[in-house]
N, C-alpha and C positions, 0 to 999 in steps of 0.2 A: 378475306378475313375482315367483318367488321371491325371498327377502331370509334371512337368516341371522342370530341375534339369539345371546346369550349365549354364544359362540363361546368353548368350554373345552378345554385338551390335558391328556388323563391317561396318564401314562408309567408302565409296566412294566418293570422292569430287573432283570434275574437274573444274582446271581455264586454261587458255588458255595464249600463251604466245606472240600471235599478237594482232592486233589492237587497235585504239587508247588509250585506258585504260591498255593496260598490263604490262607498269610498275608499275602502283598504284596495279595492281591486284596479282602479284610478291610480293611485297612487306606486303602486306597484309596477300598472302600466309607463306611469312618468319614468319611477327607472329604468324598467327595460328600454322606453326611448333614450334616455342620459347613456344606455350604457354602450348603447348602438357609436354614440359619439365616443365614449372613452376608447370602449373595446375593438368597433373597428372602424375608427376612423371616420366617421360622419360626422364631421365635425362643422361643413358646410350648407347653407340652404342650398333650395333647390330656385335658384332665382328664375328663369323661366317659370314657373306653376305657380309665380307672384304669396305663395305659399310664405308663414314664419318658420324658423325650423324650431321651436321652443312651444312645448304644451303650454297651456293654462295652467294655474296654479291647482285647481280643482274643479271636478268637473261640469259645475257649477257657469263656468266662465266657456264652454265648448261652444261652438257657432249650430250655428242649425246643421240640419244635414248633409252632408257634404267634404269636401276636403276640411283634415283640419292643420297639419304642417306637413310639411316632408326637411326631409336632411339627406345628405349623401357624403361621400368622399374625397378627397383632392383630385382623385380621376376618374369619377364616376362611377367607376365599378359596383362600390356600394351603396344602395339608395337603401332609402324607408320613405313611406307615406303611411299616414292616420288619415282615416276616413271616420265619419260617424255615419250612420243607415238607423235611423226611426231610437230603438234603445241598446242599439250593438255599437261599439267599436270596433273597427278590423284594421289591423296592424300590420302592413305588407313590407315584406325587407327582402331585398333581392341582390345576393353575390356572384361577382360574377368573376372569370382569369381576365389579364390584360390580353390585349390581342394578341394571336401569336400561342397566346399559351394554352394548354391543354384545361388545366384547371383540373379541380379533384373534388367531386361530392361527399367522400368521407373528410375532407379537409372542412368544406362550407358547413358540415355538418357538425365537425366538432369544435368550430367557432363561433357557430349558434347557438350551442348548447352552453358555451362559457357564458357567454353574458346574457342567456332567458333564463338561464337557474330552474328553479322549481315552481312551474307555472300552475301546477294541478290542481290548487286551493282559491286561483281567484280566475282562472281563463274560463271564457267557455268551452273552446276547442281549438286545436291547430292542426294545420295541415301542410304538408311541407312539397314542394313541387323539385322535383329532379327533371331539369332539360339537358339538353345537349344535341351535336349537331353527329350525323352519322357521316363516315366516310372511310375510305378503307387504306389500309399500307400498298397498295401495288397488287397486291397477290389476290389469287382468288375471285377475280370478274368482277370486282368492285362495288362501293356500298351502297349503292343506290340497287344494286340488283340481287345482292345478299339475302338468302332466305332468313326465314322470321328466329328459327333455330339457333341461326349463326347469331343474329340480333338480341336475342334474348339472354344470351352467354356473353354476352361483352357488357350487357347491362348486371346480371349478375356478379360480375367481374368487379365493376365500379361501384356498386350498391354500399352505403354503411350497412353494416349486418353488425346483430348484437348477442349474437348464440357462436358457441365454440363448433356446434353441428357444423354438418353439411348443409350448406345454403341450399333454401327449399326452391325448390322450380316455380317462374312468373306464373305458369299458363299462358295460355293462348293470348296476345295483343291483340286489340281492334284497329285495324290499319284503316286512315281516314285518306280519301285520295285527294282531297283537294280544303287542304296544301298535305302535301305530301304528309303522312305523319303516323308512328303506332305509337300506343297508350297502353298502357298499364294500368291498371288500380290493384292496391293492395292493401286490406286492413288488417292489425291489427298481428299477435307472434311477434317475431323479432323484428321485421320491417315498419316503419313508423307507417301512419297512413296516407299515404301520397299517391300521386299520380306520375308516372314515367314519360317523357316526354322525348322521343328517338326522334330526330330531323335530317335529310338528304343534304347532302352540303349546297348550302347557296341558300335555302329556306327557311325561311319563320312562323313560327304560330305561336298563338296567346292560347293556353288551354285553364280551362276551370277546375277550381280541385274541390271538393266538399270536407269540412270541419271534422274534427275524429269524434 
């Protein structure tokens, strides 16, 4: 039986810094930075990445391309970084359990969504990443060797779902072999648009998600 272990959500979110909304949309982005500090705890820089943890006042004041702060938490679990790319901002925030611990993506989920609020009027798009590490309780020939079936049902399991239904079937994963890894993508219905990220315990990957 597959099982799911350090179960982390890392969010991508792009506003833009032209047209005629992008001061309202700047400003909007400063709080959802500020709120990352109130609401979970980022209250720290990120002193290695020589990064401020404090936007500009507007964005007027933004550095060229590039890093522009990061923050995180008393124990790192929770980071943010602001990047700027040409006339996008991307907004990366990544939660994760203490060690040890299981962690829950409907939990990272719905403490995301307290402090981004209503992002639909000034974001370009967000995309939300669910990783985790696979492994199994004892039973069953264990999770490294667990068919895709058994996999796909533990991820269904963990998933935020936002309809009273019957949660709809992933389909088929693309299993990548090196580094070990299956993927999901899903847009759009009750599932937000993300990419699923299953890993064999001991393993890591960086995967890319694309904007909704």
């Amino acid at each position: 039986m597959v099982t799911l272990t350090d179960q982390s959500l890392v969010v991508h979110l792009v506003a833009a810094t032209t047209g005629p909304r992008r001061e309202r949309s700047y400003r909007l982005l400063r709080e959802l930075w500020a709120a990352c500090g109130t609401g979970l705890g980022m209250a720290r820089p990120v002193v290695a990445s020589g990064l401020p943890d404090a936007l500009p006042e507007s964005a007027e004041g933004l550095p060229a391309p590039g890093a522009v702060a990061a923050r995180r938490s008393r124990d790192g679990r929770f980071q943010a970084i602001l990047l700027r790319h040409h006339d996008l901002l991307h907004l990366s925030v990544a939660l994760s359990p203490a060690p040890g611990e299981q962690g829950s993506w409907a939990e990272w989920d719905r403490r995301w969504a307290e402090v981004r609020g209503d992002t639909g009027e000034w974001a370009v798009g967000e995309a939300r990443l669910y990783v985790a590490y696979r492994g199994d309780d004892g039973a069953g020939g264990g999770g490294t060797t667990a068919g895709p079936p058994d996999l796909e049902d533990a991820v269904r399991a963990g998933l935020p779902y936002r309809s009273p239904a019957p949660r709809p079937r992933l389909g088929a994963g693309v299993r990548v072999v090196r580094p070990p890894v299956t993927v999901w993508e899903v847009a759009g219905g009750d599932f937000p648009s993300i990419l699923y990220s299953l890993l064999p315990t001991g393993n890591r990957c960086g995967c890319v998600v694309r904007p909704r």
